[in-house]
N, C-alpha and C positions, 0 to 999 in steps of 0.2 A: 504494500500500500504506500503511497507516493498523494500527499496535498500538492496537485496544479496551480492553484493559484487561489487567492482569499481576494473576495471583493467587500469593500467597505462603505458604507453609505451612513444618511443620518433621516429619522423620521421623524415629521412632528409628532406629538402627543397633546399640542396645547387646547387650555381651555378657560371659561371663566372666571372657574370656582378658584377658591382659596382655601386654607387651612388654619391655624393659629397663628403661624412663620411666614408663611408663602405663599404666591396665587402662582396660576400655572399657566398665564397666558404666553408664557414663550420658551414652553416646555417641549424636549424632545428627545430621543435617545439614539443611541448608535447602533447598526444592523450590520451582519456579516455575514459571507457566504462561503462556506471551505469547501471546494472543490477536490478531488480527489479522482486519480486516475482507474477505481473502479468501477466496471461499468454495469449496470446490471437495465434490461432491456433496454438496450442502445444507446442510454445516458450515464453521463457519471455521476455517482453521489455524488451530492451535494451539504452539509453542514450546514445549519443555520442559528445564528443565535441574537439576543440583545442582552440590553441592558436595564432591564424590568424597567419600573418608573420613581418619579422623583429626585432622580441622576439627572444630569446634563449629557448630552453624546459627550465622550471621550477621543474624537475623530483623531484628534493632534498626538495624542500618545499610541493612537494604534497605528498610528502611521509609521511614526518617528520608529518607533521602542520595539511595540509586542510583534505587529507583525512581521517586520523584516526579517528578527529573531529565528520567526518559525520558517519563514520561507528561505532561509540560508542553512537551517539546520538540516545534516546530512539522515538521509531518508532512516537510518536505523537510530536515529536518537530520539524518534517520535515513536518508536514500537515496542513493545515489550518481546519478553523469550519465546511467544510462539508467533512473533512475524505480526503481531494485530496493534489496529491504534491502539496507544495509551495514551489516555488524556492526561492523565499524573507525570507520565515523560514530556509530554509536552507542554504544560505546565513549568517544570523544570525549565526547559526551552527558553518558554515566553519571561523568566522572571530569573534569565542568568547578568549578573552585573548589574543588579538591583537592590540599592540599597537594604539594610531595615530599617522599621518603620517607615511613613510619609505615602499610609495607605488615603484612603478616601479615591480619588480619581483616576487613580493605576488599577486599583483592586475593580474598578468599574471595565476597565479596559480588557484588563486580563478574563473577568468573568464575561466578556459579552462573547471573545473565543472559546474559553473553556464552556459556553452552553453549546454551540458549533460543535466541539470536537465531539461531546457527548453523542447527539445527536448524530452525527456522519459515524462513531463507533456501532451505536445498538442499529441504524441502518446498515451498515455494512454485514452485521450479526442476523440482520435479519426481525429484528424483535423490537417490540414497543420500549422504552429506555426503561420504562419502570421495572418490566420484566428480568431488561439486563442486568441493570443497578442491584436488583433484588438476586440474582444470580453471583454475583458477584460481589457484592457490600451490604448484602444481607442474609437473609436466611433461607433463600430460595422460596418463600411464602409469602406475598405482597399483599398487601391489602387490596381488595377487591372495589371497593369504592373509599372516599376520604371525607371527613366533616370538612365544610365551610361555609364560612358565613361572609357576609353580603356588605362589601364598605360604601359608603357615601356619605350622606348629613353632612356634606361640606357647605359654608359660608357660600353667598354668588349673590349679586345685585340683585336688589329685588325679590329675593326668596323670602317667603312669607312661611308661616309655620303652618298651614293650610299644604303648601305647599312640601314644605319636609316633611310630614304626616305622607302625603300622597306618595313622597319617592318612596317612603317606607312601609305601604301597602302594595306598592309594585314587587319589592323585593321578595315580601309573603308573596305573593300572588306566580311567582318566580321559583317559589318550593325551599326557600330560605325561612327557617327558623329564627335563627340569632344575624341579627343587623350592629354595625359599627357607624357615629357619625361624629364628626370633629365639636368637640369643644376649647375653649381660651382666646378662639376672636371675638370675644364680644363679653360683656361685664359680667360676671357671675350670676347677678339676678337674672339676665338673659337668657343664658346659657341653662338656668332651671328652669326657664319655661320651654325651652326649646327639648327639653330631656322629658318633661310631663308630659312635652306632647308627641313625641316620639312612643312613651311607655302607653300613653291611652291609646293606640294604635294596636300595641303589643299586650293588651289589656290587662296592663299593670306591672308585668312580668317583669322585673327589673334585668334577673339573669339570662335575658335574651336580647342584652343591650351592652354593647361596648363602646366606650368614648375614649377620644384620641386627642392627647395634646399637642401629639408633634412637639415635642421637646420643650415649649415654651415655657414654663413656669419658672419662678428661682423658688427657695424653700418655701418662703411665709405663702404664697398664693397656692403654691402645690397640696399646703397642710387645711390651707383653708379652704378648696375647694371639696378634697378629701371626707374632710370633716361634714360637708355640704351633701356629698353624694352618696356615703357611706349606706346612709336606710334606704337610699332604693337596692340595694342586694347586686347591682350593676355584674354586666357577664366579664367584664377589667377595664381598668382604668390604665391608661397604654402613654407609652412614653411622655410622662412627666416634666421633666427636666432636660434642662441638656444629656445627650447618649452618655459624655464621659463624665458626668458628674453623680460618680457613685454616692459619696456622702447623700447628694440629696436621694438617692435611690432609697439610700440604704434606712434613713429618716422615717421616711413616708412607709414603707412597710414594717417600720418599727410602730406606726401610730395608725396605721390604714388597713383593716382587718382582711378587706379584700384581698380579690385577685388585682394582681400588677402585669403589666404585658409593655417589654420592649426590646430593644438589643436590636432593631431595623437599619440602625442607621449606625453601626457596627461593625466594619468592613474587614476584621481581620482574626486570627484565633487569636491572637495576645491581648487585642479591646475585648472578647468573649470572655475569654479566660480572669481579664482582672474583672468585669462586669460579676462573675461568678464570686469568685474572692471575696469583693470590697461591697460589693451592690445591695448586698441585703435578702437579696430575693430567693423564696423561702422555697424549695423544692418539690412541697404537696400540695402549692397552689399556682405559683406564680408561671410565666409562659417566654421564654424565649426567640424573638420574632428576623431572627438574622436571616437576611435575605442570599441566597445561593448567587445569585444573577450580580449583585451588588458586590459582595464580599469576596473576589478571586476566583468566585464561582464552585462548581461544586467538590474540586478536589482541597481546597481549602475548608470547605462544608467537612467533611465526613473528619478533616481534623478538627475541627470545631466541636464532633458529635462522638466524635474518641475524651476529647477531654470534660465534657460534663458526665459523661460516664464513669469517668474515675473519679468524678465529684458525688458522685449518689445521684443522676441526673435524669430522669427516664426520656429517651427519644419522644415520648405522646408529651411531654412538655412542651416540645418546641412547634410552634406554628409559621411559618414564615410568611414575611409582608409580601407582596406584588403581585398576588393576584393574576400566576399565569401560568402556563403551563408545564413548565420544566419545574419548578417547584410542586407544581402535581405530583407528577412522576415522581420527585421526590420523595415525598409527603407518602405514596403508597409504597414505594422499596423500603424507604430505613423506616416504616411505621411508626409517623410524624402522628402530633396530636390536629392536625391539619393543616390546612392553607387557605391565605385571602382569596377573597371575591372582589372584582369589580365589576358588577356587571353592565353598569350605565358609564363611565370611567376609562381613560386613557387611552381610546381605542386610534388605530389597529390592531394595537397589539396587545391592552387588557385581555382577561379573559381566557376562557378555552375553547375547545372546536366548536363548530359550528353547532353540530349535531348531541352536544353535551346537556342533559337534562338532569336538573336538582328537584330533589327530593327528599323532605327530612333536613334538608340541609347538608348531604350527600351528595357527589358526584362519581360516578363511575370513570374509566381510563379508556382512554381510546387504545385499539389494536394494530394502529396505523405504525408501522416498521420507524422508529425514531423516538424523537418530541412528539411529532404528529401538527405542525404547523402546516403542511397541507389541508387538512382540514378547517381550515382559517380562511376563509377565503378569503378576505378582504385584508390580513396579512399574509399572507401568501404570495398574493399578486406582488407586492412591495418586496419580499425576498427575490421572488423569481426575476424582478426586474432590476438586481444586483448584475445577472450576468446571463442574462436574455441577449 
């Protein structure tokens, strides 16, 4: 097996809404396509991957850095001892003469290839990724379908709570159980009206409800919203504070009985690792949301899910943010406690195949030989047009 050539591109994802931090109107990510001199009915594989959402495209560093890396490395440094890709040797590859630390926008870079490489490996194999990954980095027993639940309640001109109510009967209405919507842009008393009318929807049910700060708060607003949300029984209260400021992590679940959910915005094992350490966060409730796509991608993941393991840490703890497909697959080989949903959110590339039905708050995996981004159509089109 022989990479031909890697084409690189950038798609928008923007849109109006905002969060507690950010609005996303000039929001967009980087797209890849690794070609490969196998051919199987008259075409060569193809590799395809990005960089989930809430990243910026990384274009500059995949140009300069990761990819040259791999298209100069001599074809046996990308394979392992029975002749097949390894993503882990290539990996090695893309992150040779790279410093440590001074992740954030490299670890974006390096994971939007390491989703490609996945993907052209279980293709080349013949099998859905989940299934490989599970042959190989599991237990040969994959989960058959995955929980997740349904993000939105973003902040956007003009959205009236009439109107958040409504996005959040679509998402029931969609076979979504438990809904996410952002809180911290707007004054606390707001932000509890916006949460009442979110739960009168969900007819009272607090633990069918997650809200998101997106890292905003410092200590006193984190302890006093806490304090505020506690008696609705909320399904977690998700990234609180800034990602590296454990102390206030570690605060807030010393005084917030709840569930805590973050580590999204966490792009390497050594922020994982101290996040565990230092952070507070309690192992038979709270939820680790590290993103595959974000953070190096997935051969950095599965060191990520070595080391909570020797922490007391169980794989169904961690849920991962972005909401797309390769974190499915995930989510069902190393049997994740699940994965985001967006289903109104970041498209073309949010989301999973086309043909993908929730139920319960379940989704089943497609059989489609790879990721299975063929079944996308409407990102599909946007890969194939890498190197059409």
């Amino acid at each position: 097996m022989k990479i031909t050539a890697v084409h690189e591109g950038t798609v928008p994802i923007s849109s109006s809404i905002r969060n507690a931090w950010i609005d996303f109107s000039a929001m967009d990510c980087s797209v890849v396509a690794v070609v490969s001199d196998v051919v199987r009915d008259g075409k060569p594989l193809v590799g395809y991957g990005f960089n989930s959402n809430g990243r910026y495209s990384a274009g500059e560093i995949l140009r300069r850095r990761v990819l040259p890396r791999l298209l100069d490395a001599p074809r046996d440094a990308l394979l392992d001892e029975r002749g097949e890709l390894d993503p882990a040797r290539a990996w090695d590859v893309m992150m040779r003469n790279e410093k440590p630390g001074g992740h954030g926008e490299r670890s974006v870079a390096v994971g939007v290839v390491d989703m490609a490489l996945f993907d052209l490996a279980a293709k080349i194999a013949d099998k859905p990724l989940y299934r490989w990954l599970s042959d190989r980095y599991g237990d040969g027993e994959p989960d058959d379908s995955v929980f997740v639940y349904a993000a939105g309640g973003y902040y956007a001109p003009g959205k009236t709570l009439g109107d958040l109510k409504d996005e959040m009967r679509g998402f029931l209405d969609q076979g979504y159980d438990v809904v996410k919507m952002k809180i911290g842009g707007a004054p606390l008393a707001e932000d509890l009206r916006r949460i009442e009318a979110v739960l009168d929807v969900l007819g009272g049910d607090g633990s069918r409800l997650a809200v998101d700060v997106n890292g905003r708060f410092d200590l006193a607003t984190a302890l006093e919203y806490g304090r505020a949300i506690e008696p609705y029984g909320l399904f977690w209260y998700e990234e609180i504070g800034d990602p590296l400021d454990y102390r206030l992590n570690a605060v807030v679940a010393e005084q917030y009985r709840g569930r805590i959910a973050t580590g999204e915005n966490l792009f390497s094992l050594q922020d994982a690792r101290n996040l565990i350490r230092y952070g507070g966060l309690r192992p038979d409730r709270d939820v680790i949301q590290v993103d595959p796509a974000l953070s190096y991608g997935l051969v950095e993941y599965l060191r990520i899910q070595e080391m909570l393991r020797a922490h007391g840490w169980s794989s169904r703890r961690c849920v991962p943010h972005g909401g797309h497909q390769f974190s499915l697959h995930i989510a069902a080989a190393l049997k994740l406690g699940g994965n985001e949903s967006y289903p109104g959110e970041f498209q073309p590339t949010g989301g999973f195949a086309d043909d993908a039905r929730v139920s319960g708050s379940r989704v089943g995996l497609t059989e489609t030989p790879g990721i299975g981004f063929e079944g996308k159509a409407a990102f599909y089109r946007v890969l194939r047009g890498l190197h059409a």
